[in-house]
Structure formats: structure tokens, C-alpha cells
TORKE-244137 format. One record per residue: residue number from 1; residue in one letter; x, y, z of N, C-alpha, C, O in turn. Coordinates in steps of 0.001 Angstrom, whole numbers, m for minus. Example, Ala and Ser with C-alpha at 12.3 -4.5 7.8 and 13.67 -1.06 7.14 Angstrom:
BEGIN
SITE resi resn     n_X     n_Y     n_Z    ca_X    ca_Y    ca_Z     c_X     c_Y     c_Z     o_X     o_Y     o_Z
SITE    1    a   13190   m5690    7800   12300   m4500    7800   13200   m3300    7800   14236   m3319    8465
SITE    2    s   12850   m2250    7080   13670   m1060    7140   12900      30    7870   13409    1138    8039
END
This chain:
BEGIN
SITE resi resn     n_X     n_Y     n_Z    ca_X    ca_Y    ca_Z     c_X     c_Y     c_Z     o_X     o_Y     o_Z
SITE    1    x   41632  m32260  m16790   40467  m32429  m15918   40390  m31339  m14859   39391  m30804  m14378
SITE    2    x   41967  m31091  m14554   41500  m29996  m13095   41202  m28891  m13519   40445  m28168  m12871
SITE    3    x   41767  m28482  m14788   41689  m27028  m15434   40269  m26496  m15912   39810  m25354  m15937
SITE    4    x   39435  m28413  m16492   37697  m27755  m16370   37026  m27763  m15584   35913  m27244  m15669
SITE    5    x   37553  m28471  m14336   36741  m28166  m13083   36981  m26804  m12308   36172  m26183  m11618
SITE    6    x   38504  m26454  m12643   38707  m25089  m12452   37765  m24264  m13063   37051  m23694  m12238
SITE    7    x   37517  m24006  m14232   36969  m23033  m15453   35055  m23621  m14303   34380  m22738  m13774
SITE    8    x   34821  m24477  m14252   33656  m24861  m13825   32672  m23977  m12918   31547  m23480  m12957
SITE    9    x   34169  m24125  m11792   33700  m23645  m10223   34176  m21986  m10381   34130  m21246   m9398
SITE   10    x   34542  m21594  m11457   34934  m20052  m11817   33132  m19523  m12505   32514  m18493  m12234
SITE   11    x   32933  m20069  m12941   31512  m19694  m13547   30194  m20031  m12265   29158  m19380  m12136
SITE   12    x   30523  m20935  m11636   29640  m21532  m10808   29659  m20127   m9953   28752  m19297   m9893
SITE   13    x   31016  m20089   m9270   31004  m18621   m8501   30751  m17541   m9163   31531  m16667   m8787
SITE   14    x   30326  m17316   m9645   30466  m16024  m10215   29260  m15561  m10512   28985  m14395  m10228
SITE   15    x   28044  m16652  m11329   26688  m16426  m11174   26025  m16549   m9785   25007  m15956   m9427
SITE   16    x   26769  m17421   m9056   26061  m17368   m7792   26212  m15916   m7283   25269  m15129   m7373
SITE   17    x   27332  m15585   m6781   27553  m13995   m7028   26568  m13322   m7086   25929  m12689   m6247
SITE   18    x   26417  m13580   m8697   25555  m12349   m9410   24085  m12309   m8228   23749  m11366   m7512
SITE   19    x   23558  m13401   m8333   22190  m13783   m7715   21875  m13149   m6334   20835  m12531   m6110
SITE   20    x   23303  m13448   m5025   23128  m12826   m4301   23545  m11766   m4218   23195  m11359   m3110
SITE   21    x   24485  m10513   m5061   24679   m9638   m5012   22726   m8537   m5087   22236   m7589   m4474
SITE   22    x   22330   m9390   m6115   20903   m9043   m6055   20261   m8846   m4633   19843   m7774   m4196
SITE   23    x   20251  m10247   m3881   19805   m9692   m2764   20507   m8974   m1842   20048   m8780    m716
SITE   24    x   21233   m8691   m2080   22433   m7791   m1277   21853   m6765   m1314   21490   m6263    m250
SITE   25    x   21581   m6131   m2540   20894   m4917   m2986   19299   m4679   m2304   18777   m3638   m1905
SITE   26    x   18767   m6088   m2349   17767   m5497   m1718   17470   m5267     m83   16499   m4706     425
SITE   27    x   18867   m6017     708   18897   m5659    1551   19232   m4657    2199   18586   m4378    3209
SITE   28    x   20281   m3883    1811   21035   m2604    1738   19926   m1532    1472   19754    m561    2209
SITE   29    x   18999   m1866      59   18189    m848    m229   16894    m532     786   16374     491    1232
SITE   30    x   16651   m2031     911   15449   m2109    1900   15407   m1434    3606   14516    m898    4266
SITE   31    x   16717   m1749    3855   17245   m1241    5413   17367     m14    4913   16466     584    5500
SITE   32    x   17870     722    4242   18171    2022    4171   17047    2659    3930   17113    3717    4555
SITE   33    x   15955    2581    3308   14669    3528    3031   13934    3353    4583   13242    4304    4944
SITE   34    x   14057    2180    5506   13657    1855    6404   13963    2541    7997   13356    2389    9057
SITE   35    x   15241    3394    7628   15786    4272    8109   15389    5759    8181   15530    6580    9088
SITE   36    x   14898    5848    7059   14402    7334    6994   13854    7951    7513   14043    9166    7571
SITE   37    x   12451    6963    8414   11147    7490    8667   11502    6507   10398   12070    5465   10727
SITE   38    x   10795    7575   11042   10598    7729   12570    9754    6335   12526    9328    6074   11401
SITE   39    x    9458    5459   13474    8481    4193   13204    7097    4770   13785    6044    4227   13452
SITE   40    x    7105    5743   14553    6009    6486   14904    5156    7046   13720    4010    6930   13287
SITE   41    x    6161    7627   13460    5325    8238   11674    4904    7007   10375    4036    7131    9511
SITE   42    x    5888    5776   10610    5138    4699   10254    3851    4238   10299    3186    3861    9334
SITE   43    x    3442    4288   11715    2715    3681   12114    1497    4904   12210     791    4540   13150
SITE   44    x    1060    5913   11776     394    6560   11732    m159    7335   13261   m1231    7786   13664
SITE   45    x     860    7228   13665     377    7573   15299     281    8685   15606    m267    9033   16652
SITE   46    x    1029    9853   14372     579   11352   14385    m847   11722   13914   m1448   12678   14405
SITE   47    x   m1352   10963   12979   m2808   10569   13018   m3921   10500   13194   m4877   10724   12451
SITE   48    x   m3792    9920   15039   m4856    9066   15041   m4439    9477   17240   m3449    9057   17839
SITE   49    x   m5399   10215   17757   m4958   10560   19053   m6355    9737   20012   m7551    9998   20144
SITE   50    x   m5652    8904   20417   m7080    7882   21382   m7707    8840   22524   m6997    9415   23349
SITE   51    x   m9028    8941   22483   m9356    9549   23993   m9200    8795   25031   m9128    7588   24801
SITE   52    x   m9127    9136   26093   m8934    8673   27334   m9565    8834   28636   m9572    9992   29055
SITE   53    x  m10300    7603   29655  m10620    8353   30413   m9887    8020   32027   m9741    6872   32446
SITE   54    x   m9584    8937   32598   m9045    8026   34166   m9549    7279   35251  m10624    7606   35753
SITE   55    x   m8973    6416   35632   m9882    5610   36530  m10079    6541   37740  m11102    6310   38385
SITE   56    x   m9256    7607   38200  m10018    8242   39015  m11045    9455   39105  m11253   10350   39924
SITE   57    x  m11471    9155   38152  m12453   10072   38126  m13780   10161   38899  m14358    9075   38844
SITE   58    x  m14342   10928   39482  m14981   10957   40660  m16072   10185   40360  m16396    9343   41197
SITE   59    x  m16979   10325   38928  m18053    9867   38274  m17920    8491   38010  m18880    7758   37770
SITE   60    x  m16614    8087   38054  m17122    6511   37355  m17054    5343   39008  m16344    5271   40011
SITE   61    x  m18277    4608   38434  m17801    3250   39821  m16225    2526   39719  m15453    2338   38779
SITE   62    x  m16187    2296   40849  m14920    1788   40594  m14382     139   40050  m15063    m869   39862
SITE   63    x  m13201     314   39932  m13312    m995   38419  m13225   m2018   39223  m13422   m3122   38716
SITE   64    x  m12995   m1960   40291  m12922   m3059   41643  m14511   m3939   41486  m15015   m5009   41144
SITE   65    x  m14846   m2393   42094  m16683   m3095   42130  m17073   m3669   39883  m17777   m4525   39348
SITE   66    x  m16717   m3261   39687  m17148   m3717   38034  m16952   m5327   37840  m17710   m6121   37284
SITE   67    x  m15468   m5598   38588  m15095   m6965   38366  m15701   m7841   38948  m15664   m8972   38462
SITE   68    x  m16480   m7590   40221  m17234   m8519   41143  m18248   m8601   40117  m18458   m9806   39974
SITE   69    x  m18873   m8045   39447  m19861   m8540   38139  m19969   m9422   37369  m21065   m9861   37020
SITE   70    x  m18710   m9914   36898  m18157  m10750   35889  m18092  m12347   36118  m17139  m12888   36678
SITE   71    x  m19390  m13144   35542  m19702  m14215   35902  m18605  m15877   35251  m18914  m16654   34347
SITE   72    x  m17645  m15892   35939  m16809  m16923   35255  m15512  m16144   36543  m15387  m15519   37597
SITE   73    x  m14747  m16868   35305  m12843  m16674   35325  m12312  m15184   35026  m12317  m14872   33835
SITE   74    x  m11927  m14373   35800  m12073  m13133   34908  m10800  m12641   34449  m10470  m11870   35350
SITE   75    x   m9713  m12630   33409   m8790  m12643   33274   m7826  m10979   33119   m6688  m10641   33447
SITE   76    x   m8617  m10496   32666   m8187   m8724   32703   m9696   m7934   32904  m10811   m8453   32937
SITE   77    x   m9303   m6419   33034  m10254   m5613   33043   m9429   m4480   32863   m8300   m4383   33344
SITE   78    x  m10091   m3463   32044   m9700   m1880   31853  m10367   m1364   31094  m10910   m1846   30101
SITE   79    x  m10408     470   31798  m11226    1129   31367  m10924    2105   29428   m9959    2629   28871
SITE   80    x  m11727    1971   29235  m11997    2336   27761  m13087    3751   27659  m13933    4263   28392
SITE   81    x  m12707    3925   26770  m13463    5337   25805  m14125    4577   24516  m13467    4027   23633
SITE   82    x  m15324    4638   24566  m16476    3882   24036  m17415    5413   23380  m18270    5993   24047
SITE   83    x  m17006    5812   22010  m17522    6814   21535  m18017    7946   22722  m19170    8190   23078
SITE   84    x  m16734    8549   23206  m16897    9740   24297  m17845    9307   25446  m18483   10230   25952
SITE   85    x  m18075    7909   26006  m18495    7587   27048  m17342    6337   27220  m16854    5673   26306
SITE   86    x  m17008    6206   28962  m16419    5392   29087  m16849    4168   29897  m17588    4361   30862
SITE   87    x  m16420    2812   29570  m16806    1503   29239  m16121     775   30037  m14941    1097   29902
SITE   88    x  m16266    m233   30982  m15029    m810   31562  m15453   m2136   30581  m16574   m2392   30142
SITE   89    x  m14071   m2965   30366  m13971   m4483   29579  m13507   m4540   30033  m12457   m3950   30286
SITE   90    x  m14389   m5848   30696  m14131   m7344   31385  m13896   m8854   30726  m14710   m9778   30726
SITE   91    x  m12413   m8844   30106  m12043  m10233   30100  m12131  m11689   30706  m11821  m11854   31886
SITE   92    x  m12538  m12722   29944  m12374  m13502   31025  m12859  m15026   30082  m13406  m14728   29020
SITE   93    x  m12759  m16221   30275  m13285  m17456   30127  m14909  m17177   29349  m15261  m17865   28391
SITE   94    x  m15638  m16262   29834  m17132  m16105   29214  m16995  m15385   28017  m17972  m15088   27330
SITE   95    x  m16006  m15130   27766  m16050  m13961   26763  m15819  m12295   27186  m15227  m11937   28205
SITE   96    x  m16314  m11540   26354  m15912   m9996   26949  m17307   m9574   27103  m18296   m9883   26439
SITE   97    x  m17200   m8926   27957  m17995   m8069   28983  m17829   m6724   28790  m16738   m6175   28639
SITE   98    x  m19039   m6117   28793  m18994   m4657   28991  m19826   m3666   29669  m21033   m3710   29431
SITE   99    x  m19321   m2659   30584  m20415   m2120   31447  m19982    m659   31343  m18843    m194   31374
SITE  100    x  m21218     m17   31208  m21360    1788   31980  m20387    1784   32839  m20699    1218   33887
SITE  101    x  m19182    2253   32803  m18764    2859   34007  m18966    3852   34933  m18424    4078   36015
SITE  102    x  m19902    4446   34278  m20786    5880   34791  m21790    5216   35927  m22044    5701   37029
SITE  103    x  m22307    3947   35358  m23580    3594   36097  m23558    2103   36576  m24374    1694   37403
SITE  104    x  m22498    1235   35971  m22432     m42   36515  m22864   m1350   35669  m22520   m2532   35682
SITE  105    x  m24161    m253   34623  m24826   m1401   34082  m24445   m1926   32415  m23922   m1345   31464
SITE  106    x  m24827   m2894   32553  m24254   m3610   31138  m24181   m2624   30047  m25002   m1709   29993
SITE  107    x  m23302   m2749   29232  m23329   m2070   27955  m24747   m1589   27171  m25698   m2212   27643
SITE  108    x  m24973   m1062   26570  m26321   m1004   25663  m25743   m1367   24211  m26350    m852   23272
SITE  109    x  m24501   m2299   23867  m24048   m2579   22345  m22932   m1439   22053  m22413    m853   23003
SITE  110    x  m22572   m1135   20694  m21717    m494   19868  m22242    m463   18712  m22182   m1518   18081
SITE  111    x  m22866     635   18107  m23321     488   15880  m22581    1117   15545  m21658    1563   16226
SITE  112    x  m22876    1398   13946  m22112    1612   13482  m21834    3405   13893  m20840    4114   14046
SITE  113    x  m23125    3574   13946  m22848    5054   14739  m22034    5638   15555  m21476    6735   15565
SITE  114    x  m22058    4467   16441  m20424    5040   17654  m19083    4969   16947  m18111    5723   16999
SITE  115    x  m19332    3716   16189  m17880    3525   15625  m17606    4860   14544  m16443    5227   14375
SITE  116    x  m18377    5339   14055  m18165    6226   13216  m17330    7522   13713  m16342    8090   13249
SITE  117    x  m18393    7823   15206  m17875    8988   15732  m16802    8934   16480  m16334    9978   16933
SITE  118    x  m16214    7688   16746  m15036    7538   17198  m13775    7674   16765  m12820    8149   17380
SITE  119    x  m13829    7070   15270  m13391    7178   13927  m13000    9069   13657  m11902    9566   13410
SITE  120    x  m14136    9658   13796  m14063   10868   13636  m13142   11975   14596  m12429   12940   14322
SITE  121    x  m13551   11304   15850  m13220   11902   17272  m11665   11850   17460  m11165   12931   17772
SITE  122    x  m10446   10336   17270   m9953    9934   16879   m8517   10873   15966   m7430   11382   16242
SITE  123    x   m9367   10666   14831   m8489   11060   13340   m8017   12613   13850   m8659   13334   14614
SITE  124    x   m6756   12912   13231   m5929   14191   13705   m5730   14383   12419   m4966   15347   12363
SITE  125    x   m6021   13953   11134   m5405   14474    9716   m5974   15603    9118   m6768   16256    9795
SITE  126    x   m5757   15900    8154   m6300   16847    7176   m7589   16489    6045   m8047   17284    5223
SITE  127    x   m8077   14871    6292   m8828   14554    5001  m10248   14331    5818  m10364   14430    7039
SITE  128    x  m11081   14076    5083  m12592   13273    5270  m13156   12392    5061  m13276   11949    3918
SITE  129    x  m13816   11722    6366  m14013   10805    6390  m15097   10318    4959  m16170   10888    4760
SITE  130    x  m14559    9151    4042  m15483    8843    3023  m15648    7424    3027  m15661    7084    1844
SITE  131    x  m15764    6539    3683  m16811    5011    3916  m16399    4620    5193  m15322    4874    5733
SITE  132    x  m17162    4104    5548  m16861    3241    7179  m17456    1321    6337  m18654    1236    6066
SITE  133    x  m16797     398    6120  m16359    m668    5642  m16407   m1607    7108  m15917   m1174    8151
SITE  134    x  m17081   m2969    7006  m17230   m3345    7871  m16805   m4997    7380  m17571   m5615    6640
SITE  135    x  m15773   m5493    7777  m14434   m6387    6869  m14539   m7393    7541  m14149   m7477    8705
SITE  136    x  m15007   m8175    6985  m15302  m10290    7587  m13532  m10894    6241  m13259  m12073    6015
SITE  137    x  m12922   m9967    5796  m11815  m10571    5238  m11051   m9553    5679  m11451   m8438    6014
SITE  138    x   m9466  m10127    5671   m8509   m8922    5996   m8075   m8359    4660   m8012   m9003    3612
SITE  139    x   m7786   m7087    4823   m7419   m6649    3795   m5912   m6562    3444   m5303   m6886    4463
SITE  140    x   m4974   m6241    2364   m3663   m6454    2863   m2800   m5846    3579   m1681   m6342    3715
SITE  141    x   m3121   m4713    4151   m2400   m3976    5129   m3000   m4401    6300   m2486   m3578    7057
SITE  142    x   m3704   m5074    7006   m4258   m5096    8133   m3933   m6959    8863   m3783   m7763    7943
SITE  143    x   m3887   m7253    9522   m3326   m8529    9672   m3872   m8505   11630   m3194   m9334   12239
SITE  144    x   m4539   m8008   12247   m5309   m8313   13350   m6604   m9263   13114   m6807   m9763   12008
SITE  145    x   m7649   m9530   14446   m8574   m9908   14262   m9544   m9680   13613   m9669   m8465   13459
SITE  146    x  m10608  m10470   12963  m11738  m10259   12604  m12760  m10702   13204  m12766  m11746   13855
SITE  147    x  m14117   m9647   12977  m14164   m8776   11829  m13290   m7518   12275  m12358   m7477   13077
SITE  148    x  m13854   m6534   11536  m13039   m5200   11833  m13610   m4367   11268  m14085   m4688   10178
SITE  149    x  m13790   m3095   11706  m14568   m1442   11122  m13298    m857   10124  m12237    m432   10579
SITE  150    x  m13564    m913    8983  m12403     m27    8424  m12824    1888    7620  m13491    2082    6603
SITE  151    x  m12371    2636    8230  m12558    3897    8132  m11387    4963    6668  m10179    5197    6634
SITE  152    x  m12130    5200    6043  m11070    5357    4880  m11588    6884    4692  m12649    7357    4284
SITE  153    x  m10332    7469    5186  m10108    9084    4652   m9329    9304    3751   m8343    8575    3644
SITE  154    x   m9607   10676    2586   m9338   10930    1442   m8112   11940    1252   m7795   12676     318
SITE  155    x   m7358   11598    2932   m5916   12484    2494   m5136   12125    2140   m5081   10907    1968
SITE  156    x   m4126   12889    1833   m2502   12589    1031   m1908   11357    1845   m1149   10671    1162
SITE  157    x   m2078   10948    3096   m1783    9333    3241   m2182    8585    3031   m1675    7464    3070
SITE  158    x   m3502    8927    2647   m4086    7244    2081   m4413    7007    3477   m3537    6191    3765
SITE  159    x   m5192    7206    4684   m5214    6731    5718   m6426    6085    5867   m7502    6532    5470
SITE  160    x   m6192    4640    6653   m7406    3668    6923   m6803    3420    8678   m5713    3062    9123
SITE  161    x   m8089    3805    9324   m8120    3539   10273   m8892    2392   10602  m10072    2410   10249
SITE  162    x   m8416    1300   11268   m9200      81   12037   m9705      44   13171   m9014     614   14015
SITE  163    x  m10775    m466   13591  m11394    m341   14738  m12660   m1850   15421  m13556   m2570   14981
SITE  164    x  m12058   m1647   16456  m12455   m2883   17289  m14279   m2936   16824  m14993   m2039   17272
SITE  165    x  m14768   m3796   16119  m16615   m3595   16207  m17259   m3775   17951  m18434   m3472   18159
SITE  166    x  m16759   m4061   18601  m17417   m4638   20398  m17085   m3520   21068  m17962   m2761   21481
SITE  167    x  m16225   m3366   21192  m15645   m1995   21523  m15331    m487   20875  m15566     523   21538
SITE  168    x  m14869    m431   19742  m15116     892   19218  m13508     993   19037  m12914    1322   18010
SITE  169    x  m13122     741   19901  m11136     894   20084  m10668     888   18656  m11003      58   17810
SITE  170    x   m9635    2182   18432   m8755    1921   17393   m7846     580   17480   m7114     368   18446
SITE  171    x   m7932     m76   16662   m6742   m1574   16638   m5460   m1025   15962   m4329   m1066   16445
SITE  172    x   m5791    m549   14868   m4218      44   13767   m4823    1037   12849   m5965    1133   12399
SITE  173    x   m3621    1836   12672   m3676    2881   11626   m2607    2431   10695   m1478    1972   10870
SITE  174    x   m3551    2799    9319   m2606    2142    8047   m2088    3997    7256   m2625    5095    7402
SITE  175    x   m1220    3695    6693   m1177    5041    5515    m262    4123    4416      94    2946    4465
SITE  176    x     m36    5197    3389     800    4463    2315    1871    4804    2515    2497    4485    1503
SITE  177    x    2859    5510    3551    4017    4716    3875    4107    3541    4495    4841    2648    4072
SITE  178    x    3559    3453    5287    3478    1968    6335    3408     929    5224    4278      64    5332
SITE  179    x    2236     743    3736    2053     m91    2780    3844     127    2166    4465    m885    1841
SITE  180    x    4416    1318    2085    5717     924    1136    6484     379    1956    7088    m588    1492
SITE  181    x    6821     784    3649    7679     255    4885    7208   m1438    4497    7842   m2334    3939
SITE  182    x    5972   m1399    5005    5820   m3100    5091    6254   m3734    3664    6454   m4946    3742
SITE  183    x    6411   m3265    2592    6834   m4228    1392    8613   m4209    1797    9273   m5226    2013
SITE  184    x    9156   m2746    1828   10604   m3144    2116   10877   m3946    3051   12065   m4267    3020
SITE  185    x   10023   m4639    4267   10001   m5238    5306   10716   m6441    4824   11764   m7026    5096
SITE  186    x    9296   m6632    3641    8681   m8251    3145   10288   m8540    2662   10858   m9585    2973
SITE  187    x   10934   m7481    1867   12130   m7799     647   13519   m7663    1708   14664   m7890    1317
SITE  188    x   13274   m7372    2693   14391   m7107    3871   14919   m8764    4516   15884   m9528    4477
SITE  189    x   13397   m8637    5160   13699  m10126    5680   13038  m11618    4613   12674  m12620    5228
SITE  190    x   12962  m11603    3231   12995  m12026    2302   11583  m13068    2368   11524  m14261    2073
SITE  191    x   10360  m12052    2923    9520  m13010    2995    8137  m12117    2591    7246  m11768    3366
SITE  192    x    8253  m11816     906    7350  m11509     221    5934  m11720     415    5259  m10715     193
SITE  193    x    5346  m12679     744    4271  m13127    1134    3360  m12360    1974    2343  m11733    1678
SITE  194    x    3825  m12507    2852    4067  m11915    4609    3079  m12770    5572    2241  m12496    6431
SITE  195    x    3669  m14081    4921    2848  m15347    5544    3800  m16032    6716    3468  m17112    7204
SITE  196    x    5180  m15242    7203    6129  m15885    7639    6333  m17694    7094    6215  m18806    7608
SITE  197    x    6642  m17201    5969    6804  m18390    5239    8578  m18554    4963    9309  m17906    4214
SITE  198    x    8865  m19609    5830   10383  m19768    5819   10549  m21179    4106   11446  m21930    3726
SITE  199    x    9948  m21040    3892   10133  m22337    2361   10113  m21691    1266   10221  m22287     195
SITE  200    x    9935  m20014    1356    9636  m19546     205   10415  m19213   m1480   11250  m18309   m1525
SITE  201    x   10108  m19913   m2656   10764  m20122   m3620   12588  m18975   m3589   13733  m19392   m3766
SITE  202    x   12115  m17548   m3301   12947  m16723   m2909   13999  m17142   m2118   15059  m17409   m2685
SITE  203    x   13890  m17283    m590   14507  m17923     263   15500  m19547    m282   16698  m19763     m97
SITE  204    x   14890  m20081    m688   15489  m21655   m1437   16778  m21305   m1991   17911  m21698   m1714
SITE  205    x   16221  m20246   m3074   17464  m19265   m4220   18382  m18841   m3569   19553  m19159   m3775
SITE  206    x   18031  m18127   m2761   19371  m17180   m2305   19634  m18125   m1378   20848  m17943   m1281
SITE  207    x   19324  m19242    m419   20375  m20129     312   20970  m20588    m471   22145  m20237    m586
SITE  208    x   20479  m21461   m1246   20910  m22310   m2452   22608  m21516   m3068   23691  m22101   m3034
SITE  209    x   22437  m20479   m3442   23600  m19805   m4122   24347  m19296   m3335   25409  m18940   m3846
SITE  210    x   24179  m18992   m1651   25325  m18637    m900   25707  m20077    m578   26600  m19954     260
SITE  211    x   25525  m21281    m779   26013  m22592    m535   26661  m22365   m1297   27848  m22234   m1001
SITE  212    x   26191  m22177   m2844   27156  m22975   m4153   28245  m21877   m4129   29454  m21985   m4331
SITE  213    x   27513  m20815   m3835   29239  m19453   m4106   30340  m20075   m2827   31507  m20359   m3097
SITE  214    x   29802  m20215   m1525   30684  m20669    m678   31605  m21981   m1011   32811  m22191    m880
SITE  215    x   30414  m22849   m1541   31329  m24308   m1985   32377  m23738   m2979   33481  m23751   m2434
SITE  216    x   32424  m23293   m4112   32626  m22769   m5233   34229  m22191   m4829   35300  m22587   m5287
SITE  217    x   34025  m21332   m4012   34958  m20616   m3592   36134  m20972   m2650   37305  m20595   m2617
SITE  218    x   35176  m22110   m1650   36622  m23096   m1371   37160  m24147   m2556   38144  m24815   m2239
SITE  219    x   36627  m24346   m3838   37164  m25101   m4322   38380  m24261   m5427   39513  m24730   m5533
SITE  220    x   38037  m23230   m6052   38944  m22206   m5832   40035  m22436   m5462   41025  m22916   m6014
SITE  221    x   39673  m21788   m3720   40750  m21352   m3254   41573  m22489   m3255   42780  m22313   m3094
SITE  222    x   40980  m24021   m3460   42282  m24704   m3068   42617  m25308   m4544   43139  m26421   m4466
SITE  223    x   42462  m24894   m5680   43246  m25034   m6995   44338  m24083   m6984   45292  m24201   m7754
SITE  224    x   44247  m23250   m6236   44815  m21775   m6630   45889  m22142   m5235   46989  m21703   m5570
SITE  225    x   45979  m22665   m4054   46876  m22881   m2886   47668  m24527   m3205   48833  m24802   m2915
SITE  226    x   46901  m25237   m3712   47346  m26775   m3389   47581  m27345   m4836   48440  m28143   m5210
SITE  227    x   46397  m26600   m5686   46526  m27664   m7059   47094  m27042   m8043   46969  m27556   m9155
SITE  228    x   47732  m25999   m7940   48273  m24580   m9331   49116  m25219   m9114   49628  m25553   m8045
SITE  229    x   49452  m25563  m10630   51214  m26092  m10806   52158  m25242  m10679   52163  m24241  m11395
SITE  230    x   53164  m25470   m9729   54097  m25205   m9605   55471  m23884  m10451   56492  m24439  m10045
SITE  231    x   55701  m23330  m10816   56881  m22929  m11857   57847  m23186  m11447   58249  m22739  m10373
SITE  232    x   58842  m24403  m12575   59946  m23792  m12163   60997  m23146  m12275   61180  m22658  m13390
SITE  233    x   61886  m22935  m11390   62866  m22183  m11250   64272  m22404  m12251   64933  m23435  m12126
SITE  234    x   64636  m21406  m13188   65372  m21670  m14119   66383  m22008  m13269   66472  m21713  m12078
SITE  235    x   67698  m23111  m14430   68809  m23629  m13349   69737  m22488  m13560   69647  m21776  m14560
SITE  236    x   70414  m22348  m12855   71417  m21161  m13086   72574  m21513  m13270   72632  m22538  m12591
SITE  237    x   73780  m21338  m13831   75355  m22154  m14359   75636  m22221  m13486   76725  m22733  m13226
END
């Protein structure tokens, strides 16, 4: 009996093993390609250069006086670059707010026109701009709010730039490293989906088999310390 429960928990360990040696591999592999690349260059931030404008600039009202505007709770305010004019947004309980900072007065909107040239103004790459995409679904590299402006240039990164529709603001820059980074992500921290889904069939497996290799292996160790028969010792004359 002990010798097939021995032979048992020898096979039991050993495929379990196998299973997580698998993810071993993909952790090792996944961290290590993840290493390579600067997270800056991930993230497309060589890219994609935001304009800027300063609050002290002689021309704009000041953001003091902007906030006394703002009818409610007002929770933030800051100044923005709104297709090469700048915009102060006013947060708050009413929703967002937007005014001329040049002149005080309410926004006149955002089309697709500004967003375009912002898009344009923006981009630091080598390709051209070929659709401006206007996304009531997320797509799978993108995981912010909706909707969203999506801007798709035809260079060697594959680059999609996102952009705020109310504001114009870049939100994220995608390329197809960031798409291969974020899959080694998914296989790193073992959540394929990328639903932060802690139940996932994956996850089950590989707990499941570092239990049974661990159980496995104390049962092992104690056939091999407590239950291995003995030899004995020839008698000597």
C-alpha cells in the first residue's frame, strides 16, 4: 500500500511540476522581454509632445477670476491647450466647464476639426495621419473613458493616438510595442483577459498544481525520512 501511494505522489509531483514549470517560463520570459524597453518608450511618449500654455502669461485672465464663474461645487481647475488656443477646465459637481482663457468667455465647443489638428500638432513620428475614428466602444489597447477620438498613423509603430472629445487633450498613446508589453503583462501577472479577473480558468491551474506539487512533495519527503524501510545491518561474528 505505501509503495503505491509512494509511486502515486511521485507522478502526482512531477506533472504538477511539469504544469508550473510552464508558468515559470512564462514568467521569467514575460519579465525579461519587459525589461528591455524604457517604459517611456512603452508608452509612446517619444511620440506624442503635448503643447503647453503658462498660467503666467500676460494674455490670459487669471484662473482665480475663471473659477469665480463656475456655478456649483467646483472641484479642480487647470489650464489646457485646446487646438493651439488655451482653455481653462473647470471641474466640479455641474459637470466640466470650459472658458477662453484669452477672454473669459465660455468655450465655443471642440469638432472634429480641432481634434484633428491637435492630433497633428501633437504627433512627433515619422507617419501620416490616415482616419480620425470617433469610439462609443473601447478598443483593445485603450481601457480609459468613453467616448474617445482615435487618431491612426501609418508608421512602423502602428501608432494610435487617443484624445479627450470635450477637450481635445491627448488621454494615451498606443504603438505595437505597448500591444506586445501589455500581452506579456497579461501572461506575467497571469491575467489574460485584462479584466483583473482573479477566478481565471489559468489562475485555478497553476494554484491548483503548486498545492498538489507542494502536498505531493511533503508526502514524499516523509516516505523517504519516516516511512523507507529501514536496512539492516549485517551481524558480524
Amino acid at each position: 500500500m505505501s509503495r503505491t501511494l509512494n509511486k502515486f505522489l511521485t507522478r502526482v509531483h512531477k506533472w504538477a511540476g511539469l504544469v508550473l514549470s510552464l508558468q515559470i517560463l512564462f514568467w521569467f520570459g514575460s519579465g525579461f522581454f519587459m525589461t528591455l524597453f524604457p517604459i517611456d518608450q512603452v508608452r509612446g511618449r517619444h511620440l506624442v509632445e503635448k503643447q503647453t500654455f503658462s498660467l503666467t502669461d500676460a494674455d490670459l485672465v487669471s484662473i482665480e477670476i475663471a473659477m469665480t464663474t463656475y456655478d456649483g461645487a467646483l472641484t479642480g481647475a487647470r489650464l489646457a491647450n485646446i487646438a493651439g488656443r488655451p482653455a481653462y477646465i473647470l471641474l466640479g459637481d455641474n459637470g466640466t466647464v470650459m472658458l477662453d482663457a484669452r477672454t473669459g468667455q465660455s468655450w465655443d465647443g471642440v469638432g472634429e476639426t480641432d481634434i484633428r489638428q491637435v492630433a497633428l500638432d501633437s504627433y512627433k513620428g515619422g507617419g501620416e495621419l490616415t482616419a480620425m475614428n470617433r469610439l462609443d466602444v473601447a478598443p483593445k489597447d485603450y481601457r480609459g473613458t468613453l467616448p474617445v477620438w482615435q487618431a491612426v498613423f501609418d508608421d512602423r509603430a502602428k501608432t494610435r493616438v487617443y484624445l479627450d472629445p470635450d477637450t481635445a487633450e491627448v488621454r494615451s498613446v498606443r504603438t505595437r510595442l505597448w500591444r506586445v508589453f501589455d500581452l506579456a503583462w497579461k501572461f506575467h501577472i497571469m491575467d489574460v483577459t485584462g479584466e483583473d479577473n482573479f477566478n481565471s480558468w489559468w489562475l485555478r491551474l497553476a494554484s491548483g498544481m503548486a498545492l498538489l506539487f507542494a502536498l505531493s512533495g511533503v508526502g514524499l519527503l516523509w516516505f523517504r525520512i519516516v516511512a523507507r524501510p529501514r536496512r539492516r545491518r549485517p551481524r558480524t561474528a
